[in-house]
Phi, psi and omega in degrees: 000158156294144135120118156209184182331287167324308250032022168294140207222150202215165182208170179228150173243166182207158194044183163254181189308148195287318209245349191265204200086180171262040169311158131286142168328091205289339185281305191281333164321292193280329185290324206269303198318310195292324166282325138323282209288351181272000158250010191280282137185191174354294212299345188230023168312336172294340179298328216283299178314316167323304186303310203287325182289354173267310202289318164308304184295349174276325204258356198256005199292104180257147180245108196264128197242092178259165211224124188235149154151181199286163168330141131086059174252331192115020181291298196305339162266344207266305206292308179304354159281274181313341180267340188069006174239156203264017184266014136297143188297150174219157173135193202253034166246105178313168158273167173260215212260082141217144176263157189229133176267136187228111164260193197273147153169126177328328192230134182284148206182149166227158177228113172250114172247158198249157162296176156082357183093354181304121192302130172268211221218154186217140171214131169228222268108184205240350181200164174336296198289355173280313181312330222254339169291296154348319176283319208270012167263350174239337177236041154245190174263346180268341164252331176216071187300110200068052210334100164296353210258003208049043187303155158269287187210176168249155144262166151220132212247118179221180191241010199304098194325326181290352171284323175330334175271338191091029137329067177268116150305133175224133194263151137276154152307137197283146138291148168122343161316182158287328156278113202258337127028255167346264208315313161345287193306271179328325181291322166279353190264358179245015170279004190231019173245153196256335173208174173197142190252128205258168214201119198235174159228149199261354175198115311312156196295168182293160171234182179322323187289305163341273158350299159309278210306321187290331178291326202282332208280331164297345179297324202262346198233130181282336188218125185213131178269131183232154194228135161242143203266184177071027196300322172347292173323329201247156166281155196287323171295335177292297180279022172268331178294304166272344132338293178308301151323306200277004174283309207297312229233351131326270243278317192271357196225341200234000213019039161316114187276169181296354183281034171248142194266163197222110177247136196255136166206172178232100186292331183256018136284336213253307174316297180296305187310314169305276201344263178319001181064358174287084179284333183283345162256343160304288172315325172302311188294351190057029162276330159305295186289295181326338219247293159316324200296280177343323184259342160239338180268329168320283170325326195273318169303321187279315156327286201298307201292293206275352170292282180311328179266343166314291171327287203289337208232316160311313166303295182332286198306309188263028163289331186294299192286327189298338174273325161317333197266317178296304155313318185278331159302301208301322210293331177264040154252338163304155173303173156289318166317282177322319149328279186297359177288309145358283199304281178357279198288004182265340192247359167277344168284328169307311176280339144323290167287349170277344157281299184315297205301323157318304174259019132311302194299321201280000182239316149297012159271280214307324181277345171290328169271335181280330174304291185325313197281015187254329164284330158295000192254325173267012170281318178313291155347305192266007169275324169281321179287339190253025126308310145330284170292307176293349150273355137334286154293348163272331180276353191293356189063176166247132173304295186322322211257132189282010176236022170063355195274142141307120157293162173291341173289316194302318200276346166290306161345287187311297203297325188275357176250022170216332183285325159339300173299288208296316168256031189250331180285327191283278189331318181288308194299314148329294179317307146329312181275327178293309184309312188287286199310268198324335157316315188281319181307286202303311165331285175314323199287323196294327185280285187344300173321293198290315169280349142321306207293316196301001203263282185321326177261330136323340175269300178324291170328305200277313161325314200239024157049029185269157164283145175289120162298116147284187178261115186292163166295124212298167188211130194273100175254099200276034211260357172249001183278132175287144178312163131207160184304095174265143168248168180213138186246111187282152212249104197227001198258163188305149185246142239284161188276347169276329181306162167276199193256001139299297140013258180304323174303313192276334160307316164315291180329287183342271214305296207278000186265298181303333176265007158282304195306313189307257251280352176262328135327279218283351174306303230265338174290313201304315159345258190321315193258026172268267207291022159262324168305287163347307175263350161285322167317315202272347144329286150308344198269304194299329175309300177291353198249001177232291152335307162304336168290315191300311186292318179267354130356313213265309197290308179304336143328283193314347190270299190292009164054046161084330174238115199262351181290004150290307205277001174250006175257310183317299157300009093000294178294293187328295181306309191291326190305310189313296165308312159357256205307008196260300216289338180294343146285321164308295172312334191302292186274014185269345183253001164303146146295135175302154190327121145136333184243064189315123159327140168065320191332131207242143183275159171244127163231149184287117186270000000 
């Protein structure tokens, strides 16, 4: 843990690198398997691709960090203290509902991309304070109110060493603003971050509205970090004191166990200290240990986590292609008659399993209707509720006014400072309830497929008498997919002015109801014809790596006029390099640290 009176912080490191030692290398390691199975032939050509697209996605691999806290806590000096550049906005103007990601790049740069496909805007300037102005016209509220502008996301491009590993930061909107929108928007946008740094102040301590937020945010971020900033303010009896406190109301209110590190810093001492090139202030401000903490044990964590599904999904393939490689030995070593006999009862199971596959689909246009007609029955539902709520809030009167009434300018206000939330609250719950049914649709279909595949490769296996692989489970390695922002763009702007004020309530209601159902259709098409592609694929691929083998067997007799021993000594050489590279994977992952305990990682201890 951090943290004593003074606030001086000490850290022990423990083990080595994930990667030195004599382990082999996991990039050449995936290069020389992928360079094997592309000489192998055609027929297991998808392995090949497979080997490579992981070895990209390994070397290509970001650990996504999002800066969590209430308005005016200090994320935006805490993230411009760590990048060493002043370019995020600060000051007393929130951001608005869009984040901005600041990743590595030799050359400084801002990227603003729009909903709707509209092409984005690049910008690098000539200094800080241009980048940084540039920004603050697309991700405040003060530049873009309710983002009018239809931002999606911001990028930012920095050369900031902590980024160099493949960190991305990403600032959020504070809770706690006048825009309640915002915390919404961030809760769902944060189920796609790998961490989070949640950001407290030492003045004042946290408070309930923090809390509330804080309970939700665990549900969704696998990792969290807590920072309390502003230390500055306090005496070393103040902050042990406040330490104390916020460990207590962790532990008792948000249900945090004591096993979280707290790095107490003063981010605008941290901010001034780059600024100055000031290494001796830098560390006073405590910013320098959080800064070590983030580069190496984060990293060093994302490392191990992608180091294990990489391997293990490596292995899976060439468990795969070695029975597949193998089918292709026994088939050129067979007479020719016994071969084609082979491929026969090997091609009445194909059509078998190509009748299973029809009917799958035909029972997943029906479960496609019953989905659908379950979103047109809860739009009509949410048309009554949100008709509900906004006479609700039109009749509630203004406290202000001595005659309790709304103007009609008041009540456009109200509706356009409430419908953001509510139907943004309506969407995710929808989205939730259609994500579980499609689920409940799909499972089965999914295992059926998978006991397809396994069928099919049982029979090849058993025909040629090899031992039987099975097929590991696809495994979703998201280490290249980027968060995103979901937005909705909610229909809050004036409505022609002869309407009445019923008028306009049902035309709003109308309009933002419809634009949950359209995006919940086209979710449940995209879905469904995701996993009929899916399943035609893994059809085809098992088709081309087993049936293909028997065929090009066949051909290659036939090229090779009756002598075939070069080409069962080439496939031969190939299958031992393949066992290699398996067992040179095997060694690889016998040296990952167990789960929960990243190689190198580095420990905080309370001094």
């Amino acid at each position: 843990m951090l943290g004593n009176a003074t606030g001086e912080r000490k850290m022990t490191r423990t083990a080595a690198s994930p990667v030195d030692g004599d382990r082999p290398c996991l990039a050449a390691l995936l290069g020389e398997a992928a360079e094997t199975v592309s000489q192998i032939g055609s027929e297991v050509a998808h392995y090949c691709h497979k080997l490579r697209d992981l070895n990209e996605r390994f070397r290509e691999g970001r650990f996504h960090l999002a800066v969590l806290g209430q308005f005016k806590r200090g994320k935006s000096t805490l993230l411009n203290a760590l990048t060493g550049e002043p370019l995020l906005p600060v000051g007393v103007i929130p951001l608005t509902a869009a984040p901005t990601f600041i990743q590595f790049g030799e050359i400084p740069r801002i990227v603003v991309s729009y909903q709707g496909g509209r092409p984005a805007e690049e910008f690098t300037g000539t200094s800080a304070d241009e980048r940084s102005a540039y920004l603050r016209r697309f991700v405040t509220e003060e530049g873009n109110p309710q983002n009018g502008r239809g931002i999606a996301k911001g990028y930012a491009d920095l050369p900031a060493p902590i980024l160099a590993g493949g960190v991305v930061l990403i600032d959020t909107p504070g809770i706690g603003s006048a825009y309640r929108h915002n915390t919404i928007a961030t809760l769902n946008f944060l189920k796609q971050c790998d961490a989070a740094l949640f950001l407290v102040s030492a003045d004042p301590p946290i408070t309930e509205v923090e809390l509330e937020f804080l309970r939700k945010v665990r549900e969704r971020v696998p990792r969290l970090f807590f920072v309390m900033n502003k230390i500055d303010y306090l005496s070393d009896a103040e902050l042990e004191e406040a330490l104390t406190f916020c460990r207590r109301i962790l532990a008792e209110e948000a249900g945090c166990d004591g096993g979280f590190p707290i790095f107490c810093v003063s981010a605008r001492k941290g901010q001034e200290a780059g600024a100055a090139a000031d290494s001796r202030q830098w560390v006073a401000s405590g910013m320098a240990q959080m800064e070590s903490f983030l580069v190496d044990f984060l990293a060093t964590e994302k490392f191990n986590a992608l180091m294990d599904a990489v391997s293990r999904r490596a292995m899976d393939l060439l468990d795969a292609v070695l029975m597949d490689a193998t089918i292709a030995l026994r088939a050129l070593e067979l007479p020719g008659q016994e071969l084609e006999e082979k491929i026969t009862v090997f091609e009445e199971a194909l059509k078998q399993a190509e009748n299973e596959r029809r009917l799958i689909q035909d029972v997943l246009e029906g479960e496609k209707k019953r989905i659908a007609g379950f979103v047109e029955e809860r739009a009509r539902e949410l048309r009554q509720e949100g008709e509900h709520f906004l006479k609700e809030l039109m009749n509630r009167g203004s406290p202000s006014r001595s005659d309790g009434k709304f103007t009609k300018a008041d009540i456009q206000r109200v509706w356009a400072e409430a419908i953001p939330a509510f139907f943004e609250q309506q969407r995710e719950l929808l989205n939730e309830r259609v994500k579980a049914r499609l689920v409940e649709c799909l499972e089965p279909h999914e295992q059926r497929l998978g006991d397809l595949l396994e069928m099919l490769r049982h029979t090849a296996a058993d025909l040629f008498r090899v031992p039987y692989r099975p097929l590991a489970q696809e495994e979703a390695l998201e280490v290249r997919k980027r968060p995103y922002w979901v937005l909705s763009t909610w229909n809050t702007d004036p409505l022609p002015i002869l309407q009445s004020m019923d008028q306009r309530l049902d035309g709003l209601v109308r309009r933002n109801v419809e634009n949950i159902r359209w995006s919940m259709l086209q979710n449940l098409n995209i879905s469904l014809a995701g996993f009929a592609r899916r399943t035609r694929e893994h059809l085809e691929e098992t088709v081309a790596a087993t049936k293909g083998a028997m065929e090009a067997a066949h051909a290659r007799r036939q090229t090779h006029a009756g002598s075939i021993d070069a080409e069962v000594a080439r496939v031969g050489t190939c299958i031992a390099a393949l066992e290699a590279s398996r067992a040179g994977l095997a060694v690889f992952r016998s040296g990952l640290a167990p789960t929960g305990e990243p190689a190198g990682s580095t420990r905080f201890t309370a001094i």
